[in-house]
C-alpha positions in Angstrom: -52.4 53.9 -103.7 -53.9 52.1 -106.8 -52.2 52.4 -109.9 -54.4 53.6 -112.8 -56.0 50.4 -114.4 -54.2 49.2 -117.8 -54.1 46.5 -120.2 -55.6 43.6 -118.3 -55.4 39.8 -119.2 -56.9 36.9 -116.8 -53.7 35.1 -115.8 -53.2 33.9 -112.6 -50.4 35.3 -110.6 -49.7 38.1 -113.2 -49.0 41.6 -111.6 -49.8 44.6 -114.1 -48.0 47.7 -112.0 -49.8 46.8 -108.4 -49.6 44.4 -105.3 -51.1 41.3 -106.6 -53.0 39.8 -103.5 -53.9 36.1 -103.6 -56.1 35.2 -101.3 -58.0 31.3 -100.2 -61.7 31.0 -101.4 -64.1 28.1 -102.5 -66.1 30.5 -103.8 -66.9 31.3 -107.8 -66.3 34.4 -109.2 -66.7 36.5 -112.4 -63.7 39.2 -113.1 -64.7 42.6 -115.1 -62.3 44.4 -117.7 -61.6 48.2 -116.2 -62.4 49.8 -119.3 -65.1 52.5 -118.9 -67.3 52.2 -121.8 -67.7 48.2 -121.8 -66.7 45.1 -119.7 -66.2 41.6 -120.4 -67.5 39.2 -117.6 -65.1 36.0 -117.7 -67.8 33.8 -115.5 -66.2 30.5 -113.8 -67.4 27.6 -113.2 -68.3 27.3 -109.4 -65.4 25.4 -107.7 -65.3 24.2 -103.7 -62.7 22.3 -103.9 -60.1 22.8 -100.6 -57.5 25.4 -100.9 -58.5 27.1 -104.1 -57.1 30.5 -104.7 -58.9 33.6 -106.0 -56.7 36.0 -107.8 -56.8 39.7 -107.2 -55.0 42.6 -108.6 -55.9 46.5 -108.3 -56.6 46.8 -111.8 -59.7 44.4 -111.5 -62.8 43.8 -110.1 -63.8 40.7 -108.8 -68.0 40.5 -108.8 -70.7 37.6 -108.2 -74.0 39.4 -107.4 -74.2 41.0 -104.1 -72.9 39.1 -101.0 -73.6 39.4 -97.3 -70.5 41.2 -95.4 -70.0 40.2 -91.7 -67.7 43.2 -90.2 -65.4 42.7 -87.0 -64.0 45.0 -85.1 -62.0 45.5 -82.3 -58.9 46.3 -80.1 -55.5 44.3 -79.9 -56.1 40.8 -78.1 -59.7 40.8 -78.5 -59.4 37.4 -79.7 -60.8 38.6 -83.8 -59.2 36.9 -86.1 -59.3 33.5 -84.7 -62.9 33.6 -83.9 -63.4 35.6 -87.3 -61.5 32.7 -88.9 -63.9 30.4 -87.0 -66.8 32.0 -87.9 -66.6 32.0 -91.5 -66.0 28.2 -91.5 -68.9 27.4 -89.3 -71.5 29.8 -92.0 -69.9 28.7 -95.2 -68.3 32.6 -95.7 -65.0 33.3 -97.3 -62.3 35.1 -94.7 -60.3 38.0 -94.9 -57.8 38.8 -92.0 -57.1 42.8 -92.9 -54.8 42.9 -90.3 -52.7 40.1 -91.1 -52.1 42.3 -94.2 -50.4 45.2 -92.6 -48.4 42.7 -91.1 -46.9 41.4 -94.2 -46.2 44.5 -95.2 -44.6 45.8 -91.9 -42.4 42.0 -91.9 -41.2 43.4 -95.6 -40.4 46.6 -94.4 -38.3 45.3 -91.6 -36.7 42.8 -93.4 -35.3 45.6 -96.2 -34.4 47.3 -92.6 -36.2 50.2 -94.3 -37.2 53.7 -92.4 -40.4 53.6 -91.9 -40.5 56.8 -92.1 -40.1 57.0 -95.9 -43.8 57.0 -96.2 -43.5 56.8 -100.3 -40.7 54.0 -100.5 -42.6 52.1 -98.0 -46.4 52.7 -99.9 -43.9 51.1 -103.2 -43.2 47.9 -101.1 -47.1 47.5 -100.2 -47.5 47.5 -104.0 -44.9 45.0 -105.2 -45.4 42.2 -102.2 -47.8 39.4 -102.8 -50.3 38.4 -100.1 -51.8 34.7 -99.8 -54.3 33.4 -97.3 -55.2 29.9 -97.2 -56.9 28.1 -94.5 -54.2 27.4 -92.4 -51.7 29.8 -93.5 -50.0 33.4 -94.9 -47.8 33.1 -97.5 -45.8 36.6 -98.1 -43.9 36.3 -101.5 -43.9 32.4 -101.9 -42.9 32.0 -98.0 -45.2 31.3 -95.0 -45.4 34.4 -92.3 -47.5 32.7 -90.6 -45.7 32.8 -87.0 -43.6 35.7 -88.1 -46.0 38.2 -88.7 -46.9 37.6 -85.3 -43.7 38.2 -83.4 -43.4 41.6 -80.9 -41.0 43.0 -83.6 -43.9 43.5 -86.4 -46.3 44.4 -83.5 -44.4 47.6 -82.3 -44.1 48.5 -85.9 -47.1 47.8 -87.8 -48.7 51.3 -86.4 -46.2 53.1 -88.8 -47.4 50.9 -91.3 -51.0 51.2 -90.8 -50.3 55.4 -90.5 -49.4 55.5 -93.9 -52.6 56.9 -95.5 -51.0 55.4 -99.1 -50.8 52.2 -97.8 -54.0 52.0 -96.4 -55.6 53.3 -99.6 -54.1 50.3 -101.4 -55.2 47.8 -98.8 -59.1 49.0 -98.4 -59.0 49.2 -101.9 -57.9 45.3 -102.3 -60.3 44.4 -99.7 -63.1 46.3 -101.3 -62.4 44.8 -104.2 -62.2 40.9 -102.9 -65.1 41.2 -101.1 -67.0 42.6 -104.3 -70.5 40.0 -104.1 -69.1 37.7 -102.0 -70.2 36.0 -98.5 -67.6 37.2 -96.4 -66.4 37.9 -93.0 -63.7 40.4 -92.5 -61.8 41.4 -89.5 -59.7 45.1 -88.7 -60.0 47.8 -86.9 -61.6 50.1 -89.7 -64.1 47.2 -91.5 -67.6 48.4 -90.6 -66.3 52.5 -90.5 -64.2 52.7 -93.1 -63.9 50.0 -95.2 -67.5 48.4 -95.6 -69.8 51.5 -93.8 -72.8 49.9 -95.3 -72.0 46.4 -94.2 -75.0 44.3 -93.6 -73.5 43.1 -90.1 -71.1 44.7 -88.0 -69.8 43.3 -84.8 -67.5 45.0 -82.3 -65.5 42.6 -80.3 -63.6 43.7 -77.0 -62.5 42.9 -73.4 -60.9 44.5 -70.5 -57.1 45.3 -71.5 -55.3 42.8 -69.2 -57.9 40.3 -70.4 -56.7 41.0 -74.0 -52.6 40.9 -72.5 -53.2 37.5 -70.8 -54.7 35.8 -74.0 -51.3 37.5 -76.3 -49.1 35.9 -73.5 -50.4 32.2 -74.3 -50.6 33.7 -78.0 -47.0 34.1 -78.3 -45.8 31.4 -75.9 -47.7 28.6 -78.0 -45.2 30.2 -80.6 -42.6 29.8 -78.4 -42.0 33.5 -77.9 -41.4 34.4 -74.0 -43.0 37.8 -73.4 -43.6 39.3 -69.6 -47.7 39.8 -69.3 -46.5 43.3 -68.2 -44.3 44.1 -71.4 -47.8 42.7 -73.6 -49.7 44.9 -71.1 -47.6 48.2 -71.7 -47.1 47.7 -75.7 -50.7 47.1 -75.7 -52.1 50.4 -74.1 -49.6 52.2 -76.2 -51.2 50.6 -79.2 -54.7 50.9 -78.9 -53.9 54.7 -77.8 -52.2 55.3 -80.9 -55.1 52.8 -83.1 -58.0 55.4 -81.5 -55.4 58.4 -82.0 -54.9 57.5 -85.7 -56.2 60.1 -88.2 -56.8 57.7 -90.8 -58.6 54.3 -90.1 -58.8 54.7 -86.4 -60.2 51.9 -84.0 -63.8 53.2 -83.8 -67.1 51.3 -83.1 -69.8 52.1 -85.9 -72.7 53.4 -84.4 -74.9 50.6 -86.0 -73.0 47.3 -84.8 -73.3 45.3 -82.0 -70.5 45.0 -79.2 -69.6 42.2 -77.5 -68.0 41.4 -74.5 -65.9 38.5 -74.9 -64.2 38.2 -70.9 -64.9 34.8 -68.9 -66.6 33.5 -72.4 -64.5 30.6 -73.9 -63.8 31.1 -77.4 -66.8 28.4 -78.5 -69.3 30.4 -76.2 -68.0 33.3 -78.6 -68.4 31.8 -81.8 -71.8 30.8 -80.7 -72.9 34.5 -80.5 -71.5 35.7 -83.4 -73.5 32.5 -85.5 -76.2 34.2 -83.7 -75.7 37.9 -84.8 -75.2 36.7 -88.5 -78.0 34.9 -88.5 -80.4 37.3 -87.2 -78.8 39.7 -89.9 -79.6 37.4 -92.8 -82.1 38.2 -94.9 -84.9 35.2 -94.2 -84.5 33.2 -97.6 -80.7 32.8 -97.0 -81.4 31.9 -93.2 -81.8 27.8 -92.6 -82.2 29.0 -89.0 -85.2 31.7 -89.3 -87.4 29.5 -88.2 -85.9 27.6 -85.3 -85.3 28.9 -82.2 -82.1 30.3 -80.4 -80.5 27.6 -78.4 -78.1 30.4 -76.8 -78.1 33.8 -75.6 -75.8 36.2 -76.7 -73.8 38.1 -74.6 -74.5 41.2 -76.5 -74.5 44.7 -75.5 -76.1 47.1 -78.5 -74.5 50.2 -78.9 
């Protein structure tokens, strides 16, 4: 869980009792002081240069005016956080891959060969590792995860991870916080339920199951990992039982997004509709494309 706030200085990489979480933005951003009875706004000069880093720690906020928050959800394999990725280059948003987080922290785990049962010692882990995102990569404490987060290893553990209600806290709390008036796009399993329920836009992304096990097969071969489509097919049942089973966080479509289908569409043909969804979602002084009309339909089915 968070750590009460205490003294706070702007310094970058500085950790004051809590996970510090680093994460790739071109966007500005102004950082408020805890302290109850006054703040002090440090305002930055807006930056877009290509790979900088916003710093955030539990003990601070980061605000810049209220932003638009594109939520997407959806089962194992659906193909979400490459086409989330995707998405929030092709509308200018910064991205946050929630899952990818759990990940890190499950790879640190197993790497301590820690029980993951130890739901405390493993909530202290969550708190001490360091989380980066940049455009091409994770970086989990000063080394890039990138390929290793993804392995079957940190897959059939992650659900202990993601059980943990203290490490959840701390991780909805850091995304909450990051997200704090930006443009963003975020990606889970609990993004437009639990941790942004009054997102703006909120997208539920699925397909059949052994369409989701045949897309983690050329997933993990193009990372040279050779997986039986029936072993993907089996772990991945188990998980997405357990994900709608979980007490805390559970895979759940909000009742105001908007599912989509994603089997026989290529990922473009994906992307396309999601541009769409945001941009009908956009409030019309923010949208170039209000007054022009659709050039594709979405393959959309409302809940």
């Amino acid at each position: 869980m968070c750590r009460p706030p205490g003294s706070w200085q702007k310094r970058d990489g500085e950790r004051h009792g809590g996970a510090c979480l680093l994460l790739w933005s071109a966007m500005s951003d102004v950082c408020l002081s805890p302290n109850v009875s006054s703040t002090i706004a440090i305002e930055r000069e807006s930056k877009r240069r290509a790979n900088m880093r916003s710093v955030i720690r539990y003990p601070c906020i980061l605000v810049r005016g209220k932003g638009l928050i594109v939520t997407i959800d959806g089962p194992a394999g659906s193909g979400k956080s490459s086409v989330a990725k995707r998405l929030a280059s092709e509308i200018g948003f910064s991205f946050l891959d929630t899952g990818a987080m759990y990940r890190c922290v499950t790879l640190a785990c197993l790497r301590k060969k820690m029980d993951l049962g130890q739901l405390q010692e493993v909530a202290t882990i969550a708190s001490q590792v360091q989380i980066e995102f940049f455009a091409d990569k994770v970086v989990l404490d000063g080394e890039d995860v990138s390929e290793a987060i993804r392995t079957p290893a940190v897959t059939k553990s992650i659900c202990a991870i993601a059980d943990n209600i203290a490490v959840r806290e701390s991780m909805v709390a850091a995304q909450r916080r990051w997200t704090a008036g930006r443009d963003a796009v975020t990606e889970g399993r609990d993004q437009g339920t639990i941790a942004f329920p009054d997102a703006e836009c909120k997208i539920f992304l699925t397909a059949t199951p052994e369409e989701r096990a045949r897309r983690r097969v050329s997933q993990l071969l193009e990372l040279g990992v050779e997986v039986s489509y029936e072993e993907v097919l089996e772990m991945q049942n188990q998980r997405d039982l357990q994900d709608t089973q979980r007490e805390s966080g559970g895979l759940k479509q909000a009742t105001d997004s908007i599912m989509v289908w994603t089997d026989g569409m290529t990922e473009d043909e994906v992307l396309q509709s999601l541009v769409a969804i945001v941009e009908s979602k956009r409030p019309p002084e923010m949208n170039p494309m209000a007054e022009q009309p659709l050039q594709h339909k979405p393959h959309l089915t409302p809940r």
